[in-house]
BABA-837014 format. One record per residue (C-alpha): residue in three letters; x, y, z. Coordinates in steps of 0.5 Angstrom, whole numbers. Each point is the difference from the previous one (the first is absolute). Last residue first. Layout:
% BABA-837014
{residuo=Ala; px=X; py=Y; pz=Z}
...
% end
This chain:
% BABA-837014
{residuo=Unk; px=-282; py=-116; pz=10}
{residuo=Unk; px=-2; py=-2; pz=-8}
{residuo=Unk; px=-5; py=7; pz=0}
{residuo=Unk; px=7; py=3; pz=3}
{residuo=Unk; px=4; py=-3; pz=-5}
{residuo=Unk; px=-5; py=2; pz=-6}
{residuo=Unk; px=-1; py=8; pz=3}
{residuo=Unk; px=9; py=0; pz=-1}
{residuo=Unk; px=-1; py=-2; pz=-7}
{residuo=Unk; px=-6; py=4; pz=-2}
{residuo=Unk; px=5; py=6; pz=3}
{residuo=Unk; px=7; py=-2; pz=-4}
{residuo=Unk; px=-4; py=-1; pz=-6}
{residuo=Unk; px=-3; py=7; pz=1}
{residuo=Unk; px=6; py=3; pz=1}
{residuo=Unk; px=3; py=4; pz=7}
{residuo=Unk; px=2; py=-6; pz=4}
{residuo=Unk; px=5; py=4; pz=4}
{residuo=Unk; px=8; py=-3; pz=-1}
{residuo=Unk; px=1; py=2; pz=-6}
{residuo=Unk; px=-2; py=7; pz=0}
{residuo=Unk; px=4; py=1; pz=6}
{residuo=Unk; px=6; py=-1; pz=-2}
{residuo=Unk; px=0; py=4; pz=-6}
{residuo=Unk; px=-3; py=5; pz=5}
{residuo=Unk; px=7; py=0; pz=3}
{residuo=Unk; px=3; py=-1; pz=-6}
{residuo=Unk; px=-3; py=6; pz=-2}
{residuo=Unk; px=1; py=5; pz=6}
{residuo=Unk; px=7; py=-2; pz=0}
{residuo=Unk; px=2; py=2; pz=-7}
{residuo=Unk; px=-4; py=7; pz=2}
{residuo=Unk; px=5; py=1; pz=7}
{residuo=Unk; px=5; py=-2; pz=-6}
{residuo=Unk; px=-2; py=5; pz=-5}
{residuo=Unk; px=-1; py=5; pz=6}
{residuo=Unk; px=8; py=-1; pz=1}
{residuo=Unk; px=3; py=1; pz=-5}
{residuo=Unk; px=-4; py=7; pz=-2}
{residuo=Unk; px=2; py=3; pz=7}
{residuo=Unk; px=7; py=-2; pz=-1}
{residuo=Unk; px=-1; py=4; pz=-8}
{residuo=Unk; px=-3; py=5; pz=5}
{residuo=Unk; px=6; py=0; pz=5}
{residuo=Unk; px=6; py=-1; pz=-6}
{residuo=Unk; px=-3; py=6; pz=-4}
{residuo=Unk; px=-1; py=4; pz=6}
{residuo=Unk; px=7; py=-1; pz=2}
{residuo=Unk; px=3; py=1; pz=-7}
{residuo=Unk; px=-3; py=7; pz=0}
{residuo=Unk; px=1; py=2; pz=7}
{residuo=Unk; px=8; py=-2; pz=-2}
{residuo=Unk; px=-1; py=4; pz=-6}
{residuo=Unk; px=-2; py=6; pz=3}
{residuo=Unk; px=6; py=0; pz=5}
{residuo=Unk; px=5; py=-2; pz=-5}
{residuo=Unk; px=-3; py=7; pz=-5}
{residuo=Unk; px=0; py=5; pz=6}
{residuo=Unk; px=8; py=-2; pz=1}
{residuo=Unk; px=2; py=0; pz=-7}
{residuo=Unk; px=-3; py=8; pz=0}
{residuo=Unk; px=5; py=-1; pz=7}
{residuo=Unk; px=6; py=-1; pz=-4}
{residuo=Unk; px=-2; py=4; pz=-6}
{residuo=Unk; px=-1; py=6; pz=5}
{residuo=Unk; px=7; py=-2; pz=4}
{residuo=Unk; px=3; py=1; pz=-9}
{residuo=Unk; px=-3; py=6; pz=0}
{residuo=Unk; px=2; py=3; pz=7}
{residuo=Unk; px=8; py=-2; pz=-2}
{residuo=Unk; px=0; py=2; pz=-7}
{residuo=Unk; px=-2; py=8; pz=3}
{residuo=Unk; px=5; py=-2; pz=6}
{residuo=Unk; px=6; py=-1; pz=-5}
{residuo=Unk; px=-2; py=5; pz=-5}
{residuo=Unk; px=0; py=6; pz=6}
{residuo=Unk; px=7; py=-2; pz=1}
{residuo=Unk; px=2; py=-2; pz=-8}
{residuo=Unk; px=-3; py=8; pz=0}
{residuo=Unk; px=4; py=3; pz=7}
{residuo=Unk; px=6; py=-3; pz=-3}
{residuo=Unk; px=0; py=2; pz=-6}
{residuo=Unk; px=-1; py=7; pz=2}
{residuo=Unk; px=5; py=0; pz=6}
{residuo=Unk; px=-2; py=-2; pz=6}
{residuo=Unk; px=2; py=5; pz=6}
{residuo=Unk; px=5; py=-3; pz=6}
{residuo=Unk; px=-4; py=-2; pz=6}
{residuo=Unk; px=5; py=1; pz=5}
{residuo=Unk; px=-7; py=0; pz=6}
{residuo=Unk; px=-1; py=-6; pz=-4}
{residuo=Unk; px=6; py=-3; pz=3}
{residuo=Unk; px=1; py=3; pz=6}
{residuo=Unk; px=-8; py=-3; pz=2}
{residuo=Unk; px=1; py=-7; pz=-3}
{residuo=Unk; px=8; py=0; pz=5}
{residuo=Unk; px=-4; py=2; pz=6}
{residuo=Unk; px=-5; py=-5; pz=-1}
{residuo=Unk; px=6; py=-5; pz=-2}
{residuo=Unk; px=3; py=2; pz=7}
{residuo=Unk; px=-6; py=-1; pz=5}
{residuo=Unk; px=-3; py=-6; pz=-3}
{residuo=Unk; px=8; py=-2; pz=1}
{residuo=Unk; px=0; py=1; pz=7}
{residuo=Unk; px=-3; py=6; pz=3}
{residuo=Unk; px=-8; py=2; pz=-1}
{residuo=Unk; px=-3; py=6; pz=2}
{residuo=Unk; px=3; py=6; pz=-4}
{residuo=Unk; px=1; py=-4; pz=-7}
{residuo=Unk; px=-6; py=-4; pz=0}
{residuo=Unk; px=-4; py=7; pz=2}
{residuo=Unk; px=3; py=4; pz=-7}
{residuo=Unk; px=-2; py=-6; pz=-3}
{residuo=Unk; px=-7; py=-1; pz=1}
{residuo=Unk; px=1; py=8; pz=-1}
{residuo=Unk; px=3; py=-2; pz=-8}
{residuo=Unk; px=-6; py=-4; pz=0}
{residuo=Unk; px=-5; py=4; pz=2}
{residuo=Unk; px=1; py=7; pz=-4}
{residuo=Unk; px=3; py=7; pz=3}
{residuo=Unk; px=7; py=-3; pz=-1}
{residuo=Unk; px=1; py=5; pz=-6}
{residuo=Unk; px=-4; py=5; pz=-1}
{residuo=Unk; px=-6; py=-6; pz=-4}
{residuo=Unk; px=-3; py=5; pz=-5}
{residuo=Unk; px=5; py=-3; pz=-6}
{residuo=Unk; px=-3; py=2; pz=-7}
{residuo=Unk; px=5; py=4; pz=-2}
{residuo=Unk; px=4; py=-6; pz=0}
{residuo=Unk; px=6; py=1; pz=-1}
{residuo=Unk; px=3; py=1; pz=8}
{residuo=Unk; px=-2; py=-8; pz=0}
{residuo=Unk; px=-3; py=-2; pz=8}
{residuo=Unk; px=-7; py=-2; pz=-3}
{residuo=Unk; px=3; py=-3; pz=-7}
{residuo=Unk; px=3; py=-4; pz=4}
{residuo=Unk; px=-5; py=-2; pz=5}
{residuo=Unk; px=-4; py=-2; pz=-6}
{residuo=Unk; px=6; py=-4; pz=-3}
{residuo=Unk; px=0; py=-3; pz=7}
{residuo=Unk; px=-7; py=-2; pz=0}
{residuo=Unk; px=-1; py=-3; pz=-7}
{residuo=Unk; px=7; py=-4; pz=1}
{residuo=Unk; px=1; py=-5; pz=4}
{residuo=Unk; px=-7; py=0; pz=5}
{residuo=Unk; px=-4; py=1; pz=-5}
{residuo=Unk; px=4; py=-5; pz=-5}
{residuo=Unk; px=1; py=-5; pz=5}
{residuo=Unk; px=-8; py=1; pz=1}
{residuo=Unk; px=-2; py=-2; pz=-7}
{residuo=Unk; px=4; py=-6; pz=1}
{residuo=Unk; px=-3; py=-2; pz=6}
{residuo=Unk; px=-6; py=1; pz=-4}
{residuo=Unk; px=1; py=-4; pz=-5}
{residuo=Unk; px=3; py=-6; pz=4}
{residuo=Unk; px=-6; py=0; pz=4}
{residuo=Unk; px=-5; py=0; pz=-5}
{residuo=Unk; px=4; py=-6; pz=-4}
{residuo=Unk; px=-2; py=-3; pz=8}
{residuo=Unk; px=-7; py=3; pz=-1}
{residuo=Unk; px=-1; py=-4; pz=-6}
{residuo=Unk; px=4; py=-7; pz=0}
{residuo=Unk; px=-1; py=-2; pz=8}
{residuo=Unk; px=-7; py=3; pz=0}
{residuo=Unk; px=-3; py=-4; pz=-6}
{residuo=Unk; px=4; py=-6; pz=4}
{residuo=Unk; px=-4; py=1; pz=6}
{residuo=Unk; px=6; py=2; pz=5}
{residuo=Unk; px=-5; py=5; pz=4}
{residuo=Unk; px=7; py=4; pz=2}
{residuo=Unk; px=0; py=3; pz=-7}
{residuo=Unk; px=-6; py=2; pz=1}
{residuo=Unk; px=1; py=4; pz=7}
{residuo=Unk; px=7; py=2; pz=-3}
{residuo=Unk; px=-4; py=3; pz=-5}
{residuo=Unk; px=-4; py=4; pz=4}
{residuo=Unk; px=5; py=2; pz=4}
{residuo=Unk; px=5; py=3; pz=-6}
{residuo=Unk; px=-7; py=4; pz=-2}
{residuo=Unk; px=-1; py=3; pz=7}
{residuo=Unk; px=7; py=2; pz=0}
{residuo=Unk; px=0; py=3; pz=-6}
{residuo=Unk; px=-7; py=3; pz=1}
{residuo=Unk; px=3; py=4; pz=7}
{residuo=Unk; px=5; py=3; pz=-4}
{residuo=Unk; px=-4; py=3; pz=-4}
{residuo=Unk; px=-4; py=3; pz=7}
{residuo=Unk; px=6; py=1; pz=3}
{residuo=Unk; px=2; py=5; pz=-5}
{residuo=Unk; px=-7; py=4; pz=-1}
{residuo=Unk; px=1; py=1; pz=8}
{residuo=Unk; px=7; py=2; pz=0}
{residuo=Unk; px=-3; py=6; pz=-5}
{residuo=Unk; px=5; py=2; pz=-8}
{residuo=Unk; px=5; py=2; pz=0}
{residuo=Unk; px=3; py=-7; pz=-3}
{residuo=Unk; px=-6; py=-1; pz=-3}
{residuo=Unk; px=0; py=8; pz=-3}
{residuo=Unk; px=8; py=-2; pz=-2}
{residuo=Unk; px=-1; py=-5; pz=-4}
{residuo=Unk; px=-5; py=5; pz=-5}
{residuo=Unk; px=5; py=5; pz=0}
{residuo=Unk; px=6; py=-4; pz=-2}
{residuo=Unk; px=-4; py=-2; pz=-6}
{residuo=Unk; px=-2; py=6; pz=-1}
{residuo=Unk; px=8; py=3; pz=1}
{residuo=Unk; px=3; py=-6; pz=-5}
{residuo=Unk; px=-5; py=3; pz=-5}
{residuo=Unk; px=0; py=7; pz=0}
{residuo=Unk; px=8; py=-1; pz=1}
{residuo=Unk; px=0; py=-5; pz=-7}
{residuo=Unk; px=0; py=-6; pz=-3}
{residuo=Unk; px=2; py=0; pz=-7}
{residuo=Unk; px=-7; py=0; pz=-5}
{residuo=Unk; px=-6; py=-6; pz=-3}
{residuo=Unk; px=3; py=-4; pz=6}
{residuo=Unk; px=-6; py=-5; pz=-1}
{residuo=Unk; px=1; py=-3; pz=8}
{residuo=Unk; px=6; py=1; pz=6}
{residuo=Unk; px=0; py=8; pz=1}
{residuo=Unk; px=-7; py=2; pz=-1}
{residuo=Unk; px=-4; py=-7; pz=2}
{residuo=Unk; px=3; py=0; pz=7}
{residuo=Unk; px=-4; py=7; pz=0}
{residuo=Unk; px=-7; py=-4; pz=-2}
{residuo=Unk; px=3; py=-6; pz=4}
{residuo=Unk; px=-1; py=3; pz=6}
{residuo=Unk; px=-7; py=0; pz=-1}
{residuo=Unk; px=1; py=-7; pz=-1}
{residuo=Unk; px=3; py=-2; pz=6}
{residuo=Unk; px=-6; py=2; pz=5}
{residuo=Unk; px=-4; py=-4; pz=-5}
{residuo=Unk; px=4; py=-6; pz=1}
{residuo=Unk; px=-1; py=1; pz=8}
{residuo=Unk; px=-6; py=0; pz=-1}
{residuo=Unk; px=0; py=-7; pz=-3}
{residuo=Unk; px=4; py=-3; pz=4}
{residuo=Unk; px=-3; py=2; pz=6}
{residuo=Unk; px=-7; py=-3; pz=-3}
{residuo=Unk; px=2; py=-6; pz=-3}
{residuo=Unk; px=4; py=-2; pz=8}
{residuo=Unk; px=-6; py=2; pz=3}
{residuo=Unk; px=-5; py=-4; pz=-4}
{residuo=Unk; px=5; py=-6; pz=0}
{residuo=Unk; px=0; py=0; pz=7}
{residuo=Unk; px=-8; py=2; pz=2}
{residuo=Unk; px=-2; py=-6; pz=-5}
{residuo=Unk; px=-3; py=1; pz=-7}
% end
């Protein structure tokens, strides 16, 4: 396995673990309701997204830094134009661009919503206090034009933030829990595109390999071939190459 489809698998598959785990408090909202949803449930799972969303700059970038490192990856594969390359990191591509959409669409601004939501018990966040909301405040202060205006715009509006109500703040927890699941099911199809692109390229190698030991071996024969024909290497053809020299 090369270096590229060796980042590319690993990044994937890490970040399918990490998804995983939050599919055990994704599960208890969305899967085999065995009972009505309820505060304890809403609240854990609220809890869980929160811990990543409190959680260090440092343990961020790093996931961050994954997802770059896996978008590269294949960007380099694809870019190799192989036909293998073309059809498997290209159908790559096109499922972890999809994957990010929805990162960028849906899974961080729910998280930030439950983060700003008077609810939720589980808020540490004093409003204002978390990263993105101080990247906005700094736009806002900072940048003039229309930057400047939308920005201010964002922060009056999630300053306003009216409470969700209980239907609403289910459907909301919902919608990101199915979000999370399906960009696990999108980056599990990654980790199953890279591994069978190295598998077709190996098999195309050794059966490449195979093809042309039979030729080189089919050369070798009729090269020999050629050679036993020419040199005198029967008794006949001894006896009568002694009578022509006892002749001369």
């Amino acid at each position: 396995m090369g270096f590229l489809t060796a980042a590319a698998t690993v990044s994937a598959a890490f970040l399918v673990g990490t998804l995983f785990t939050s599919l055990l408090w994704d599960a208890t909202v969305l899967y085999g309701l065995t009972e009505p949803i309820n505060e304890r449930m809403i609240e854990a799972v609220e809890n869980y997204y929160l811990t990543w969303w409190n959680g260090g700059m440092a343990v961020k970038m790093f996931m961050h830094i994954v997802m770059i490192v896996l978008f590269l990856s294949l960007v380099a594969k694809w870019a190799r134009r192989s036909e293998t390359a073309f059809y498997f990191s290209g159908a790559s591509i096109l499922a972890l661009v999809c994957a990010a959409a929805m990162y960028i669409t849906i899974t961080l601004p729910s998280i930030r919503i439950i983060a700003r939501d008077p609810l939720s018990k589980s808020a540490f966040i004093i409003p204002g206090d978390d990263f993105f909301t101080r990247m906005q405040g700094w736009l806002a202060a900072r940048s003039t034009g229309s930057l400047g205006t939308r920005a201010r715009e964002n922060a009056a509006a999630l300053a306003q933030l009216e409470p969700m109500g209980w239907v609403g703040r289910v459907q909301h927890v919902q919608v990101l829990c199915a979000a999370n699941t399906i960009n696990m099911v999108l980056l599990f199809l990654i980790v199953v595109l890279q591994v069978s692109e190295w598998y077709l390229d190996e098999t195309i190698l050794k059966e490449n390999e195979l093809e042309a030991r039979k030729q080189a071996a089919a050369a070798l024969g009729t090269a020999a071939a050629a050679t036993t024909a020419v040199e005198p290497t029967s008794p006949a053809g001894k006896k009568a190459v002694t009578k022509e020299k006892k002749k001369q």
